[in-house]
C-alpha positions in Angstrom: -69.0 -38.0 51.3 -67.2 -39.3 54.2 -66.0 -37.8 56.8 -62.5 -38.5 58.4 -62.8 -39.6 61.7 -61.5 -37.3 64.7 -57.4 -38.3 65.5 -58.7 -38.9 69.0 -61.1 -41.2 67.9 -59.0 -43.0 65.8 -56.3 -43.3 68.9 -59.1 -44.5 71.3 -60.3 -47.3 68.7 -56.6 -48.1 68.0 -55.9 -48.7 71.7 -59.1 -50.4 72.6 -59.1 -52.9 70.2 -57.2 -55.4 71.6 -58.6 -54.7 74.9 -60.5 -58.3 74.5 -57.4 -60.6 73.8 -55.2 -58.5 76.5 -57.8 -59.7 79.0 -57.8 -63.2 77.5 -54.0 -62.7 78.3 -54.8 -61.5 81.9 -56.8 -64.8 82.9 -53.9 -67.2 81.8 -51.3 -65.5 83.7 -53.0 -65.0 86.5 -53.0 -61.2 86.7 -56.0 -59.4 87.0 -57.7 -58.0 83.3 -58.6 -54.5 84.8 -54.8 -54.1 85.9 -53.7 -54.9 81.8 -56.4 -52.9 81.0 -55.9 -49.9 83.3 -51.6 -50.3 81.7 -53.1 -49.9 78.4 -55.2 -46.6 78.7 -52.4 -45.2 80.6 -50.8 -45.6 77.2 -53.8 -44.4 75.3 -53.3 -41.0 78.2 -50.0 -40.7 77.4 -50.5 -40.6 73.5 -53.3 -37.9 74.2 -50.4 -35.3 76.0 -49.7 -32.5 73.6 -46.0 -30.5 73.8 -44.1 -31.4 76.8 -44.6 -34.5 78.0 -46.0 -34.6 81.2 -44.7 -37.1 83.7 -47.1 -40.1 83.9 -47.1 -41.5 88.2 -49.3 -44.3 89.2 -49.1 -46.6 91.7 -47.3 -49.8 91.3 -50.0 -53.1 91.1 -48.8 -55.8 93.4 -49.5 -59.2 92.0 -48.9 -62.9 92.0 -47.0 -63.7 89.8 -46.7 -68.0 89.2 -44.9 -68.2 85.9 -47.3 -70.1 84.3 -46.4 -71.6 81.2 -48.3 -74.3 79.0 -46.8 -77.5 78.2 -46.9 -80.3 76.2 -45.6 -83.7 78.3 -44.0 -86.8 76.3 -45.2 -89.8 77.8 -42.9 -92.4 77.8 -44.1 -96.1 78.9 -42.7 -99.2 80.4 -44.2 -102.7 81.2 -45.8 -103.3 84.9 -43.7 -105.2 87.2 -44.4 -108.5 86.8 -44.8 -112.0 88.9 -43.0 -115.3 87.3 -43.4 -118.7 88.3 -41.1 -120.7 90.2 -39.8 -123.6 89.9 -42.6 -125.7 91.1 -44.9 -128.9 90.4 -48.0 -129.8 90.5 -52.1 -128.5 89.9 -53.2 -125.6 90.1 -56.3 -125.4 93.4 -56.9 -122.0 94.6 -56.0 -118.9 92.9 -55.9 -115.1 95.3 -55.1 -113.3 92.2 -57.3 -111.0 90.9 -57.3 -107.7 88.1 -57.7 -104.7 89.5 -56.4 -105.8 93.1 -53.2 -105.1 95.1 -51.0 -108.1 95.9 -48.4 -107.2 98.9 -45.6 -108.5 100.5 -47.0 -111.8 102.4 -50.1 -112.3 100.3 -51.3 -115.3 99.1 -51.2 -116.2 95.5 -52.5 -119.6 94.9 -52.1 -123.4 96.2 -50.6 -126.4 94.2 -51.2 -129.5 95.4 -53.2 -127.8 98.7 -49.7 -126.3 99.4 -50.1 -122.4 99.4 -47.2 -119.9 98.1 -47.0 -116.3 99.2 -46.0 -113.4 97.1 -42.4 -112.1 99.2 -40.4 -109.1 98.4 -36.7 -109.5 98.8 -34.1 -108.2 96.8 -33.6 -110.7 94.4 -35.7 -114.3 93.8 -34.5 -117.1 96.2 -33.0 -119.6 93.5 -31.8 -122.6 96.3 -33.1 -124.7 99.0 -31.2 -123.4 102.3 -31.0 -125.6 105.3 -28.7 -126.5 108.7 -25.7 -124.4 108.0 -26.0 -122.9 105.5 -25.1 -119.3 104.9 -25.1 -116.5 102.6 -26.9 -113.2 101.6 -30.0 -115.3 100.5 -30.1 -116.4 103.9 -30.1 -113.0 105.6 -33.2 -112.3 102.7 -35.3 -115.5 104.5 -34.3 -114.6 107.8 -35.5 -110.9 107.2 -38.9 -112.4 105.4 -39.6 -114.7 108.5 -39.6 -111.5 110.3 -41.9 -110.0 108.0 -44.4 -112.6 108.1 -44.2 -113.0 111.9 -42.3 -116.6 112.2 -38.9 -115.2 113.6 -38.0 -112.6 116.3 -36.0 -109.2 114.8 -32.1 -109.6 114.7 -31.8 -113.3 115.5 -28.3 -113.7 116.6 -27.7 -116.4 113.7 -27.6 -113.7 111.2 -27.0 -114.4 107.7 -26.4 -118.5 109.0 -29.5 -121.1 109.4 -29.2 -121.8 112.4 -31.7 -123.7 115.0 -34.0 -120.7 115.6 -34.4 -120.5 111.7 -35.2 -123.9 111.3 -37.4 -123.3 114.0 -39.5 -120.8 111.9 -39.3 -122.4 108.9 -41.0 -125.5 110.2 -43.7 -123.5 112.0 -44.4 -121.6 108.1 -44.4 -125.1 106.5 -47.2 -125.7 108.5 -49.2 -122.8 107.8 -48.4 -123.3 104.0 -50.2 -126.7 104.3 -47.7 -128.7 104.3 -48.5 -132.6 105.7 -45.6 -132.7 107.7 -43.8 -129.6 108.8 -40.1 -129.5 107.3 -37.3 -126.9 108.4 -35.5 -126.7 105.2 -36.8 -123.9 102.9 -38.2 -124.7 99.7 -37.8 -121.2 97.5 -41.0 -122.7 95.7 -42.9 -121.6 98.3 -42.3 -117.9 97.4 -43.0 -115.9 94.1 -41.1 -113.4 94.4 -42.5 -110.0 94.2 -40.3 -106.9 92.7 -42.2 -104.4 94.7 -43.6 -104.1 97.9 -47.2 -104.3 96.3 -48.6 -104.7 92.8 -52.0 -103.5 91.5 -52.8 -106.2 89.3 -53.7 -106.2 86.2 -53.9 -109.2 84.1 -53.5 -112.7 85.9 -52.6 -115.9 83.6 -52.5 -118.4 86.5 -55.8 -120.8 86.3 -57.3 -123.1 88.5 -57.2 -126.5 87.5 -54.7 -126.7 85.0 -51.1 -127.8 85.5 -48.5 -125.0 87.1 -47.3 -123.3 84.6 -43.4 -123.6 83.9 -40.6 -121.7 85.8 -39.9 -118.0 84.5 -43.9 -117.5 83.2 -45.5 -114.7 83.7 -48.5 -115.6 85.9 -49.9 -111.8 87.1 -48.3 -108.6 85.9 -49.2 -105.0 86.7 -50.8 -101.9 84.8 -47.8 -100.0 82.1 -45.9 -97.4 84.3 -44.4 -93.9 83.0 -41.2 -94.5 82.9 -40.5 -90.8 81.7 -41.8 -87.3 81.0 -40.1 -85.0 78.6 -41.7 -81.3 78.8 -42.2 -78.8 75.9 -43.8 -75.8 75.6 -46.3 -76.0 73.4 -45.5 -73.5 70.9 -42.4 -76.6 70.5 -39.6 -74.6 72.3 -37.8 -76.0 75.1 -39.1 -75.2 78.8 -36.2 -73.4 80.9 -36.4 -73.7 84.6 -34.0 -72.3 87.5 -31.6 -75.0 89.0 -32.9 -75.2 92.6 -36.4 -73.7 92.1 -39.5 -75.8 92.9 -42.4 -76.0 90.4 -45.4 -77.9 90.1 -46.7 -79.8 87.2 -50.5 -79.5 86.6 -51.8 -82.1 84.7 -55.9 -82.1 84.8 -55.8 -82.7 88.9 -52.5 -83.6 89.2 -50.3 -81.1 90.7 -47.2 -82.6 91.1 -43.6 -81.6 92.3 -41.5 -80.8 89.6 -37.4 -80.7 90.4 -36.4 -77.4 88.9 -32.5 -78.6 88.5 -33.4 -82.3 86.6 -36.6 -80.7 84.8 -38.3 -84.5 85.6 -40.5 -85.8 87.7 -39.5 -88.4 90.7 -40.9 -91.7 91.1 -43.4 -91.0 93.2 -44.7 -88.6 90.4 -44.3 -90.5 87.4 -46.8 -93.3 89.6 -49.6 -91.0 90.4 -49.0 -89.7 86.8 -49.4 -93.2 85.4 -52.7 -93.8 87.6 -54.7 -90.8 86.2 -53.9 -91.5 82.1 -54.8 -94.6 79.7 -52.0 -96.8 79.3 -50.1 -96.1 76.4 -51.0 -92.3 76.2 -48.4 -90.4 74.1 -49.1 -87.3 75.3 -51.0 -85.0 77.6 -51.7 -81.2 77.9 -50.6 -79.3 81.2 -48.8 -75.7 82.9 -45.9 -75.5 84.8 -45.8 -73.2 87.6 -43.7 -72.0 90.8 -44.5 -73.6 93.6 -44.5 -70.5 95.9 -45.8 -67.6 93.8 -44.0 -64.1 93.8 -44.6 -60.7 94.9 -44.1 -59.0 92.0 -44.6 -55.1 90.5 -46.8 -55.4 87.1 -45.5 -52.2 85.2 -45.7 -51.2 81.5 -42.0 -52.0 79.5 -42.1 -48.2 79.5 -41.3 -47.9 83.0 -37.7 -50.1 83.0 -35.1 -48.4 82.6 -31.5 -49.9 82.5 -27.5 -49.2 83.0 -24.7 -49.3 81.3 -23.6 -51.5 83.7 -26.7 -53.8 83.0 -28.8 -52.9 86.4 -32.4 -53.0 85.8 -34.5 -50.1 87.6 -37.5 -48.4 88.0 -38.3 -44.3 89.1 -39.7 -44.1 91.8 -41.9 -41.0 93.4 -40.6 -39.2 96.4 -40.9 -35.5 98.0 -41.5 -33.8 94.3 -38.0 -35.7 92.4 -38.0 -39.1 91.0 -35.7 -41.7 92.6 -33.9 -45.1 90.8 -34.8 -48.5 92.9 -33.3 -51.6 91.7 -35.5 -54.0 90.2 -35.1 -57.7 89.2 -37.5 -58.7 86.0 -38.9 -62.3 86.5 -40.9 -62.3 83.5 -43.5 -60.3 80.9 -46.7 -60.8 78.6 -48.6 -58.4 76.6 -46.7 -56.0 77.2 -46.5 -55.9 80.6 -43.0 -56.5 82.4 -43.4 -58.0 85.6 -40.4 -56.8 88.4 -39.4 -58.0 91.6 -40.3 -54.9 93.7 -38.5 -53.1 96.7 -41.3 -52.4 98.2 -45.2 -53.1 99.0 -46.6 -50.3 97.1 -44.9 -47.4 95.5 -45.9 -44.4 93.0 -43.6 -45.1 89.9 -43.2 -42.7 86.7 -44.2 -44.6 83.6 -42.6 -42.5 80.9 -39.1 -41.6 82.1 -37.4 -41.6 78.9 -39.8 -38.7 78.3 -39.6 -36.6 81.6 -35.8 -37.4 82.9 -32.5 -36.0 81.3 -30.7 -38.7 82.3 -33.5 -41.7 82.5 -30.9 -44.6 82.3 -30.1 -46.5 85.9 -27.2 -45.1 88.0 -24.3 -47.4 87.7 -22.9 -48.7 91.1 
């Protein structure tokens, strides 16, 4: 026949048993497994105390605390920035273009006709010749492009006008273009105009030898870029972060500044984003964190007591008699509540609905 087993036996198996996921638990969050570990035999001790309850003191564990959550991020994509043609004429002879490069500001892109255009970034395409006189914001976009590529002095006193100095630089990039004869009116088919103040390149439809392709064709275009990151949790819920708190988004390497107010990345993180995943990703696997850790207390639930007035506190040892200190709970897993604490290290009682007459925080 069978014999029943011991009811201290049976408690120690019961408590043990999930000993192996609790320190599963531990390594995600970042707290160490002996201190879950150590939280759950204090449980197993207190089960084990016969009559009275006896009052159950241990030290407080300081730990780290980060928040960490896993997440799910929606990918949503756009297309590259892109390079049209202008309106120009003639055969195509060299082309500077290449995939996987980086086109900037000033770079050559090809030659028609032995007359080389240059990739310029203004703030919008150049769409008329400009010469003696003229003026206009187009102007003050040539005048600060001049400057860029070295033809014209910073702040010429013609601002926003063509005057002689401008015409001046003009000729002297005419003949650098190749030009036969320098000219000091500007031709906007010298320029592709470039949306960004560099492209990585990656496809190029321009071809030597063939004619130049119309105005407004795509001739070079970029890699897809996020253009937004939507964040779940990835049991589906929705991911609630503190207004004004920083976090980080880990994504494999990644760890990238996450605005706690917006939820979203910037655009300097949606770019480094977009250069570690394949194009047209949906979705990719990650944590969210605090930026700057906290100190935190990591106590059983049993040892959090609360007001009528709605204050949160723990009991804290001193000279013989237990005294309430005001505690702020910032999170909890597996049973474990985790507590702003008041102090570096304190001996708090664990069971003082069992030992105190009046257990609940003070009010006030």
């Amino acid at each position: 026949m069978d014999r029943p087993m011991p009811q201290r036996l049976a408690r120690v198996r019961r408590h043990l048993a999930p000993l192996s996921w609790m320190a599963a638990a531990a390594l995600f969050i970042g707290v160490p497994a002996g201190a879950l570990i150590g939280l759950l035999l204090a449980a197993e001790r207190l089960d084990d105390v016969g009559g009275e309850p006896a009052p159950f003191v241990q030290p407080a564990r300081l730990v780290e605390f980060d928040d960490r959550t896993g997440v799910v991020a929606k990918l949503r994509w756009q297309d590259g920035p892109t390079l049209y043609a202008p309106t120009w004429s003639g055969m195509v002879g060299a082309v500077w273009l290449e995939p996987g490069g980086t086109i900037r500001s000033g770079d050559r892109v090809a030659s028609l006709d032995g007359v080389v255009r240059l990739a310029v970034h203004t703030p919008q395409p150049f769409f008329r010749a400009l010469s003696s006189g003229d003026r206009g914001p187009d102007v003050g976009w040539l005048q600060d492009a001049l400057v860029r590529l070295g033809y014209l002095a910073a702040g010429p006193e013609e601002n926003d006008r063509v005057g002689p100095v401008t015409r001046r630089a003009i000729a002297a990039l005419t003949a650098d273009l190749g030009l036969l004869e320098p000219v000091d009116v500007f031709d906007p088919a010298w320029f592709v105009w470039l949306p960004t103040e560099q492209l990585e390149v990656a496809t190029v439809a321009l071809r030597p030898g063939t004619p130049a392709p119309p105005a407004g064709t795509a001739i070079a275009a970029g890699a897809p870029e996020l253009a937004s990151v939507d964040l779940e949790r990835v049991d589906g819920g929705p991911l609630t972060l503190e207004p004004g708190v920083r976090y980080i988004l880990q994504i494999g390497d990644a760890a990238l500044p996450l605005d706690g107010t917006t939820g979203g990345l910037d655009g300097n993180g949606l770019a480094s984003l977009s250069r570690i995943l394949a194009p047209a990703t949906d979705s990719a696997s990650g944590s969210v964190r605090l930026a700057q850790p906290l100190a935190v207390w990591a106590l059983p639930a049993s040892a959090v007591m609360s007001g009528a007035d709605g204050r949160l506190c723990v009991w804290v040892e001193r000279g013989g008699t237990y005294e309430p200190t005001t505690v702020e709970v910032v999170g909890g897993r597996a049973g474990v509540t985790f507590v702003r604490p008041a102090a570096t290290s304190a001996a708090v009682l664990e069971n003082p609905a069992d030992i105190l007459d009046e257990p609940a925080c003070p009010s006030g």
